[in-house]
MARDOVO-756541 format. One record per residue (C-alpha): residue in three letters; x negated, z negated, y negated. Coordinates in steps of 0.001 Angstrom, whole numbers, padded with zeros to 6 digits, always signed. Example, Ala and Ser with C-alpha at 12.3 -4.5 7.8 and 13.67 -1.06 7.14 Angstrom:
% residues 2
ALA-012300-007800+004500 SER-013670-007140+001060 
//
This chain:
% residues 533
UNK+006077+026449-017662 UNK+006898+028160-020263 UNK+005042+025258-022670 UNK+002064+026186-020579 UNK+002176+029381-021317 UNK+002801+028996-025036 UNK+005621+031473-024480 UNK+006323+032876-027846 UNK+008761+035883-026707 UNK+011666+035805-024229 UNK+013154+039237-023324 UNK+016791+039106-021665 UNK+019162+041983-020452 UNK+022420+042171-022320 UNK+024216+039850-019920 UNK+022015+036255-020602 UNK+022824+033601-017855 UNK+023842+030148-018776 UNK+020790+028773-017801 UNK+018500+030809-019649 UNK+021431+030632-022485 UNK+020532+026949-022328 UNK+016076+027031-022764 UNK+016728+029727-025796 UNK+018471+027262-027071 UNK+016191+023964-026353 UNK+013330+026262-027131 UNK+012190+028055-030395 UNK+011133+031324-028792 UNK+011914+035267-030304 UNK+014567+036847-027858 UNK+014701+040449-027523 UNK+017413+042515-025602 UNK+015688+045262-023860 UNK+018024+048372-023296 UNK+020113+049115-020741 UNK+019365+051286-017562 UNK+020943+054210-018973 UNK+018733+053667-022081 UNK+015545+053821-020061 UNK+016630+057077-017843 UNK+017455+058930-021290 UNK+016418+062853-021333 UNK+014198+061994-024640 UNK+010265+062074-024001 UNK+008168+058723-023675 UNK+005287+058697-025736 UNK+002345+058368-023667 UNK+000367+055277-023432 UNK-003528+055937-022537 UNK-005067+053332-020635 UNK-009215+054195-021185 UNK-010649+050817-019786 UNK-012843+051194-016570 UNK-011714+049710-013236 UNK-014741+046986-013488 UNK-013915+046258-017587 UNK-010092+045504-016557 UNK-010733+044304-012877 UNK-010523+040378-013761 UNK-008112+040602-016393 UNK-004495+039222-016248 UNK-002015+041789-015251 UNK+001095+039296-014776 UNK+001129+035477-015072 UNK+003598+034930-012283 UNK+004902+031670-010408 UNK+005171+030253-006908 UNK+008170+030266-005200 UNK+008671+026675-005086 UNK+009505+026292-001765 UNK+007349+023215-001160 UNK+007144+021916-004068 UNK+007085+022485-008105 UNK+006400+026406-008645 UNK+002864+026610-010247 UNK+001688+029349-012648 UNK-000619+032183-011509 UNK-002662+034663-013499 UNK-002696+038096-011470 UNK-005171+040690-012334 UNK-005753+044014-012090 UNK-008025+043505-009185 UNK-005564+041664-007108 UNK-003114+044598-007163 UNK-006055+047245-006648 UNK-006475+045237-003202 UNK-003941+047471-001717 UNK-005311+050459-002809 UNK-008715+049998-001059 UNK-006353+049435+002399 UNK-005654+053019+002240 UNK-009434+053559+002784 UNK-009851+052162+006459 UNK-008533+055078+008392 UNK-011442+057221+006657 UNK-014079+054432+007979 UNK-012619+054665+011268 UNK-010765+051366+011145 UNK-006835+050887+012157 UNK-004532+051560+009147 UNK-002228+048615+007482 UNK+001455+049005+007766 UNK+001290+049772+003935 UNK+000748+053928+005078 UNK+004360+053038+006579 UNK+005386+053625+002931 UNK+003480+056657+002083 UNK+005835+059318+000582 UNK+009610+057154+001450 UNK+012392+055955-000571 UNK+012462+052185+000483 UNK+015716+050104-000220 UNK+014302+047064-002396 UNK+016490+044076-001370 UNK+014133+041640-002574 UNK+014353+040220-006051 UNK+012360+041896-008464 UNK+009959+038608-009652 UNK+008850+038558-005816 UNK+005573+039439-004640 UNK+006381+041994-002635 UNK+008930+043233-005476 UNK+005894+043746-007637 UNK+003980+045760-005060 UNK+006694+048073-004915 UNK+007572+048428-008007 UNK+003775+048486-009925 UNK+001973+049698-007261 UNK+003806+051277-004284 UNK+004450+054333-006792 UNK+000919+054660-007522 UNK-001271+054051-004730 UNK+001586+055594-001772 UNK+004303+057821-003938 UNK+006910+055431-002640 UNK+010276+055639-004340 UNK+011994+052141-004588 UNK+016387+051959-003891 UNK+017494+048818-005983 UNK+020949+047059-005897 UNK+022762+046421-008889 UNK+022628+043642-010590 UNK+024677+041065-008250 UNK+023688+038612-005543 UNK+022592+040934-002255 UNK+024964+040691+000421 UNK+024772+042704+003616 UNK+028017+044206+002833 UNK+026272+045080+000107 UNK+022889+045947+001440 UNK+024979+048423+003969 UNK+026372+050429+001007 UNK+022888+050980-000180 UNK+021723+052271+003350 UNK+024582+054278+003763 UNK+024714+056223+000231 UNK+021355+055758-001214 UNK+019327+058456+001188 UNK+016479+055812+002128 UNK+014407+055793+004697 UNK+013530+052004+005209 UNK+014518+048640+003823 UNK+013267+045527+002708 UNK+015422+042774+002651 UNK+015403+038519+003048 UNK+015174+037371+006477 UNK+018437+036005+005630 UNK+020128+039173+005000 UNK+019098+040675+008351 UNK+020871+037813+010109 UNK+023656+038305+008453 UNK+023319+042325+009567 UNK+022704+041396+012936 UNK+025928+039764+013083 UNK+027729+042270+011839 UNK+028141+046014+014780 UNK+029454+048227+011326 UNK+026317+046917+009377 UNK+023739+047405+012024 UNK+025275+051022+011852 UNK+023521+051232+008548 UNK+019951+050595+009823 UNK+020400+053310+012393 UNK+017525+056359+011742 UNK+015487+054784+009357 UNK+011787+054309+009877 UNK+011658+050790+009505 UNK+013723+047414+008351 UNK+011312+045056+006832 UNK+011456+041558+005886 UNK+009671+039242+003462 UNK+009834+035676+002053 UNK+010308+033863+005362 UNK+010655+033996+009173 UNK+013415+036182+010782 UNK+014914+033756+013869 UNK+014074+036141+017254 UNK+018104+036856+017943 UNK+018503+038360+014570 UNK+015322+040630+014878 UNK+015722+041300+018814 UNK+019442+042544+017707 UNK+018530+044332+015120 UNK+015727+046368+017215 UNK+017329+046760+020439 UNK+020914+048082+018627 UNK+019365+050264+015627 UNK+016029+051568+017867 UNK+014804+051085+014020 UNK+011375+048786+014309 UNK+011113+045625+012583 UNK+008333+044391+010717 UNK+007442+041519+008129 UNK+005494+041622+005349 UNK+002811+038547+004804 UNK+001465+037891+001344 UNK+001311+035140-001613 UNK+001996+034915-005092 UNK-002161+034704-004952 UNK-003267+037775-002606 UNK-000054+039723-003128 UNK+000562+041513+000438 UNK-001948+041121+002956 UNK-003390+044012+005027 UNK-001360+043550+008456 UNK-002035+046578+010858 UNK+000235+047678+013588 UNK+001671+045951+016744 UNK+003863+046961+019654 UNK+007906+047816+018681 UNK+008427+044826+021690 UNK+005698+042122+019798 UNK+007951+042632+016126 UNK+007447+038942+015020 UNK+004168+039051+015434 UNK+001217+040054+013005 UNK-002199+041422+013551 UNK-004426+040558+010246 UNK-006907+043152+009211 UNK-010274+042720+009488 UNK-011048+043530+005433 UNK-008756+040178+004834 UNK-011806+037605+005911 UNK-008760+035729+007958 UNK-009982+032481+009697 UNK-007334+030637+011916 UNK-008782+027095+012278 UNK-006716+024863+014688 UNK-004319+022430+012660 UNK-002449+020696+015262 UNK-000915+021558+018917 UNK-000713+025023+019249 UNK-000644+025777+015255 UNK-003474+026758+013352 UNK-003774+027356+009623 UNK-004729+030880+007903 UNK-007748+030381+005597 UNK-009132+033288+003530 UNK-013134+033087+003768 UNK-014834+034432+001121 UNK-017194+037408+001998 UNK-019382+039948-000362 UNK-019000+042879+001746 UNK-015187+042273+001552 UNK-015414+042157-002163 UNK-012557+044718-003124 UNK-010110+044001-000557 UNK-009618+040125-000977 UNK-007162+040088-003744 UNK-007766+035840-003207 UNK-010796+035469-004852 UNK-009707+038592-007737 UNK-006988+035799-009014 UNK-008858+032733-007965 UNK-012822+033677-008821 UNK-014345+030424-008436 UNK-012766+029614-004770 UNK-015131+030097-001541 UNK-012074+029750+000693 UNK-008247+029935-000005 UNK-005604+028794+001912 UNK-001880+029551+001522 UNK-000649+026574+003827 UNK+000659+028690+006773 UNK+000312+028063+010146 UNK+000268+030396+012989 UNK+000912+030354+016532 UNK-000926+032366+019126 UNK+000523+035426+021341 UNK+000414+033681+024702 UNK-001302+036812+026111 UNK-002152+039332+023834 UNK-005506+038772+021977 UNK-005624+038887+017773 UNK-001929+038421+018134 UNK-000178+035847+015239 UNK+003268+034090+015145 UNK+004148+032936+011777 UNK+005138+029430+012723 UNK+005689+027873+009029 UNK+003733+025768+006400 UNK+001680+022942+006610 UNK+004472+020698+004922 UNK+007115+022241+007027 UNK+006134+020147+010090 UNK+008571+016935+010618 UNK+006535+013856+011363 UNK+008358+011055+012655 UNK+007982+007344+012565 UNK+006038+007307+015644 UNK+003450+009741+015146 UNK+004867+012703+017149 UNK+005383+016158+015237 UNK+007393+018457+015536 UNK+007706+022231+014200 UNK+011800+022853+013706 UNK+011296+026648+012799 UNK+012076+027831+016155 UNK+014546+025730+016538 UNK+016274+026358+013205 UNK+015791+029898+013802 UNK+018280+029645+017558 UNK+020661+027062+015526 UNK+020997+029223+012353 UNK+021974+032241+014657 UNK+025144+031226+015348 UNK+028102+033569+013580 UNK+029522+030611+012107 UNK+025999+029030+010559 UNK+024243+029938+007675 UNK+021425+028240+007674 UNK+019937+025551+009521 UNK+017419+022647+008214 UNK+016434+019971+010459 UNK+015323+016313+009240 UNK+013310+013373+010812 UNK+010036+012751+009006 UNK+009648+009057+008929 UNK+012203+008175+011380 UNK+012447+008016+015284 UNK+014624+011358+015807 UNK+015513+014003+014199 UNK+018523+015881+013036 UNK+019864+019034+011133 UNK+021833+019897+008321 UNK+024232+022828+008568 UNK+025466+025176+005787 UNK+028745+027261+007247 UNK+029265+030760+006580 UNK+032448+029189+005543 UNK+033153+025602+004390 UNK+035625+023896+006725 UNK+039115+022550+004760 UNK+039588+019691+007162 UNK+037795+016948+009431 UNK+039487+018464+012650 UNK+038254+021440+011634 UNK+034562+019771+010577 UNK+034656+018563+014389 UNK+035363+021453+015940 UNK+033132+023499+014298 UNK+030773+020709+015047 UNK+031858+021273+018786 UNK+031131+025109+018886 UNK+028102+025043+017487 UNK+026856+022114+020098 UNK+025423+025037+022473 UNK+023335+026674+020077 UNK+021720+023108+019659 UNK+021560+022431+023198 UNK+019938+026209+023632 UNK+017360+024832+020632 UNK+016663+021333+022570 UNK+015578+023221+025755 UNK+011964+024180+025068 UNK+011749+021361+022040 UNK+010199+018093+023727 UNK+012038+015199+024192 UNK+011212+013029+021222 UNK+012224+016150+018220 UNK+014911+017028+020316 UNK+018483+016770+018130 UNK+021387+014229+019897 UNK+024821+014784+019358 UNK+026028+012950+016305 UNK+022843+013990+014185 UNK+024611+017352+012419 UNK+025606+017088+008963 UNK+027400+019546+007309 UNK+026638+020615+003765 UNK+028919+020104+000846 UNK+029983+023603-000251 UNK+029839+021534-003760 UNK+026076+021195-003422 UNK+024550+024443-001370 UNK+021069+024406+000038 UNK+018248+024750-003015 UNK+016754+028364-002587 UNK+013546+029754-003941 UNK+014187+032906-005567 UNK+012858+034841-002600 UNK+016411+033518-000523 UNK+014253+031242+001038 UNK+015410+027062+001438 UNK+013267+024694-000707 UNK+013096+022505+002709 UNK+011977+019029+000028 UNK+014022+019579-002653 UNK+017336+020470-000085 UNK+016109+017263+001764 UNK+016310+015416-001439 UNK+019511+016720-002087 UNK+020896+014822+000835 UNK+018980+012344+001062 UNK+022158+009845+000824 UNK+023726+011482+003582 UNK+020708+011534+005846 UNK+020350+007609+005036 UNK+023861+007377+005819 UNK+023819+008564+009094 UNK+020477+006795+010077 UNK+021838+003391+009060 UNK+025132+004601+011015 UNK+023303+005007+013980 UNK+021497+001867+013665 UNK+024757-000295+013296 UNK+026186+001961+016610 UNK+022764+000259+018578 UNK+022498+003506+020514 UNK+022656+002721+024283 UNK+023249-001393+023009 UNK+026490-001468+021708 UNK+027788-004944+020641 UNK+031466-004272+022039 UNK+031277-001929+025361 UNK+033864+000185+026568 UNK+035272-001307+029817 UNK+037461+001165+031914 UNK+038567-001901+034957 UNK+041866-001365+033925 UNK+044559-000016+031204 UNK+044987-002771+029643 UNK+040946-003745+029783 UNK+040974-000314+028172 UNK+043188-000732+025554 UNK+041142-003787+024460 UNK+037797-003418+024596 UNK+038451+000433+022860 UNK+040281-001358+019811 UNK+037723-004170+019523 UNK+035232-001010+019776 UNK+036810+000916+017206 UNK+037255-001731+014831 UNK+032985-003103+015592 UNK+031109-000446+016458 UNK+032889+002445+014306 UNK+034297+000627+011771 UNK+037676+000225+011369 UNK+038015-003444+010561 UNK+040922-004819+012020 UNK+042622-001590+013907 UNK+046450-001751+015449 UNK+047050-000362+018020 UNK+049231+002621+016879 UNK+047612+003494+013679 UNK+046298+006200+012580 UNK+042401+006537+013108 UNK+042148+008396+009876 UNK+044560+006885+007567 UNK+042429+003820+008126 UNK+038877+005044+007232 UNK+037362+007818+010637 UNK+035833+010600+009212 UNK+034299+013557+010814 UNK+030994+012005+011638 UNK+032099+008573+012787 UNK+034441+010998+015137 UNK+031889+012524+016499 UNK+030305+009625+017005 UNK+033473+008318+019218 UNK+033252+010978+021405 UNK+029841+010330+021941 UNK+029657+007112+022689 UNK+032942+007052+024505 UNK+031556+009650+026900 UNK+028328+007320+027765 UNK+030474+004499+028360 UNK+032323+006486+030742 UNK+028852+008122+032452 UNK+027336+004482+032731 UNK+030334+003254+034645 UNK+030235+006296+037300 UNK+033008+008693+036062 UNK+031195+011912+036618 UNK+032664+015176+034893 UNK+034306+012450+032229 UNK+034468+014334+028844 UNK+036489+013455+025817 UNK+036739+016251+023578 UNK+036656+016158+019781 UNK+040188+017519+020213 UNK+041628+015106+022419 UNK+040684+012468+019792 UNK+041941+014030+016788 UNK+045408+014986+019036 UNK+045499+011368+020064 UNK+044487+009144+016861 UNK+045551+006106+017992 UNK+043934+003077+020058 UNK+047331+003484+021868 UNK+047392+007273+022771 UNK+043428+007627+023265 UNK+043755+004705+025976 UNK+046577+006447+027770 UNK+044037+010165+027252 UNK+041220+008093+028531 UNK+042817+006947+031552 UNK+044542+010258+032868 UNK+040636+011611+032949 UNK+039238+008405+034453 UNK+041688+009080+037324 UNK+040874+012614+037443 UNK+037272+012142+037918 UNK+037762+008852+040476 UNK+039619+011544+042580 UNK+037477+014251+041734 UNK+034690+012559+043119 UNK+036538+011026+046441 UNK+037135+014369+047296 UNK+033489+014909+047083 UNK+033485+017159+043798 UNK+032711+015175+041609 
//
């Protein structure tokens, strides 16, 4: 990009980051050290610098040359102008032509916590315009990664009146009863960058009484002009009539935002002030209707977001990531499928797990939030047991500046892994195993589980007191025992049978599983003779 832009001048703050340490060096460029903060907050007098261009002379020239997020994809440049930013100036104009205001007179006159970074779109609105256009004061963090402990200190000593942070750090707020504390009395908490998953926001709300809000825009438009909606209808969006907004169906229930291009709307589509020579524009997002509430949008993701499997049936995983990745111990959630027959989902932990008993029963407490996911998710994108990965706290999920997951490029990432488990679950022959479980007796049992452990999971050539692990289970193939072991049991009639992930790793052996096994086959034979089964 920066050969693109036939970068001849790099400007860095005193502390330069490896990375960039690493282009100065690849890359014959001037580097300049701009001053520190205290530098720029001195008592001395700034010169002034008089700007004496008309509106119409500077309207389509470049203000920034900024770059996509790169969430789907490699980031692309953008020239911004000075039109695209004077967009959300003209919003402040509808309540004086008897239209509904934009959410953007929410910031009229506030200091605003800034948790966003600072190259964002929204950052830029605060910072460059937000000042100008609505005497908004922005509250920045210093300069670490934002944390909600840290984002708490900010609401609780920096006097603001409303935030705006990544989806991801309201999650992590949600989860938190002394963080929350901090959201209590201000106007609003607003998000950007991505969806907020309904728990987080619905806590958020109902515990703070603070509304939530998100803010829509694009590298392109900057922020688009959203008005008002209902405290109860938060994750919702009602588009502005001055944006030219077309929703035209895409697929099921989604339909894709497209910007049509209209003269009377000439100063309020910032679209077609950085892209002239469109008609149309469309940022590749999809929305979902309110199910009874007219003009009524539900961000529901991108175009490229959507999984498509092998078959031909689609599936949209936000929702579904969003119930998953609301668990206390989950960070994020990103499910996988395109091109096969199911799908599946990669978990990053709040906190990486130091052992594969621990990996399991992680694995095991998070199993409800996935079942609560599979419930309104039909059948064919719904996620089995055994299709959870974990993420190697070696090699985190790829974020876009914004905090946002880079859903290809994480994909990519683990794309061994993924393959892996597929071809794992292809040897297994779900629901046609070569070697079957057989539960006629102990000493059936005892067989046909070593044969099955040494087949169908893989440990050539088992005894039967070793060790499971010193000879080669890991945490997936043991979550694939218990799974398979407990469909063996349910296709032979032993209701109620289930073999925990603990069990296993307690009893390790083909030896001490078969004597585990049969204590809960006779429970459930007598469980269901006395009819309670």
């Amino acid at each position: 990009m920066l050969d693109a832009l036939k970068c001849e001048t790099y400007l860095t703050s005193e502390v330069v980051f490896p990375v960039i340490k690493s282009v100065l060096s690849e890359r014959r460029m001037k580097h300049i050290t701009v001053p520190e903060l205290e530098d720029w907050l001195g008592s001395e007098d700034a010169p002034s610098m008089t700007f004496e261009k008309s509106f119409e002379d500077a309207r389509h020239e470049v203000f920034v040359i900024s770059h996509t997020s790169g969430s789907t994809g490699v980031p692309k440049l953008v020239e911004v102008t000075h039109g695209t930013f004077a967009a959300q100036d003209s919003f402040q104009s509808l309540p004086s032509m008897g239209a509904s205001p934009t959410i953007l007179e929410s910031f009229k006159n506030i200091r605003m916590h800034l948790g966003l970074p600072l190259f964002h779109s929204a950052a830029y609105f605060c910072f460059f315009s937000a000042p100008v256009y609505y005497d908004m004061t922005s509250v920045v963090t210093p300069a670490v990664s934002l944390t909600a402990e840290i984002a708490y200190e900010v609401h609780r000593h920096g006097r603001v009146q409303a935030c705006c942070l990544p989806p991801s750090i309201l999650v992590d707020i949600s989860k938190s009863p002394e963080y929350l504390q901090g959201l209590k009395g201000m106007d609003f908490a607003m998000y950007g960058g991505g969806p907020l998953p309904k728990p987080a926001g619905d806590i958020n709300q109902q515990v703070t009484g603070t509304r939530v809000f998100s803010l829509l825009g694009t590298t392109e438009t900057m922020l688009l002009p959203l008005e008002y909606v209902d405290k109860v209808d938060w994750e919702y969006h009602r588009f502005s009539d001055i944006l030219g907004a077309e929703f035209r169906h895409w697929w099921g229930d989604l339909y894709e935002l497209v910007i049509v291009r209209d003269p009377k709307l000439n100063l309020s589509q910032a679209a077609f002030a950085t892209l002239p020579k469109l008609q149309e524009f469309s940022p590749g997002d999809v929305y979902s209707r309110h199910p009874t509430k007219e003009g009524l949008w539900r961000y529901s993701g991108r175009t490229d977001d959507v999984i498509v499997f092998v078959n031909g049936e689609k599936l949209n995983p936000l929702t579904m990531e969003g119930i998953i990745g609301s668990h206390p111990q989950v960070r994020s959630a990103l499910m996988y499928g395109t091109g096969r027959f199911r799908s599946g989902v990669l978990l990053e932990l709040q906190q990486p797990t130091t052992s594969d008993e621990e990996t399991a029963a992680i694995l095991e407490d998070i199993w409800p939030s996935i079942e609560l996911a599979n419930e309104n998710c039909p059948t064919h994108g719904q996620i089995l047991k055994g299709m959870a990965i974990l993420t190697d706290p070696e090699k985190p999920m790829i974020r876009a500046g914004k905090g946002t997951i880079q859903r290809g490029n994480t994909l990519k990432l683990y794309e061994k892994e993924i393959s892996a488990l597929y071809e794992f679950e292809k040897i297994l022959g779900r629901g046609n195993p070569i070697v079957r479980i057989q539960f006629e007796g102990q000493d059936t049992l005892r067989t046909s589980l070593r044969e099955f452990m040494s087949v169908e999971i893989g440990l050539e050539g088992i005894q039967e007191k070793e060790d499971f692990f010193a000879v080669g289970l890991d945490s997936l193939k043991a979550m694939n025992t218990v799974r398979l072991v407990n469909a063996a049991a349910e296709d032979q009639g032993f209701l109620g049978f289930k073999l925990t992930a603990h069990a296993l790793y307690t009893n390790a052996s083909v030896e001490a599983l078969t004597e585990t096994i049969w204590l809960m086959k006779d429970h459930c034979r007598l469980m269901d003779e006395n009819g309670k089964g």
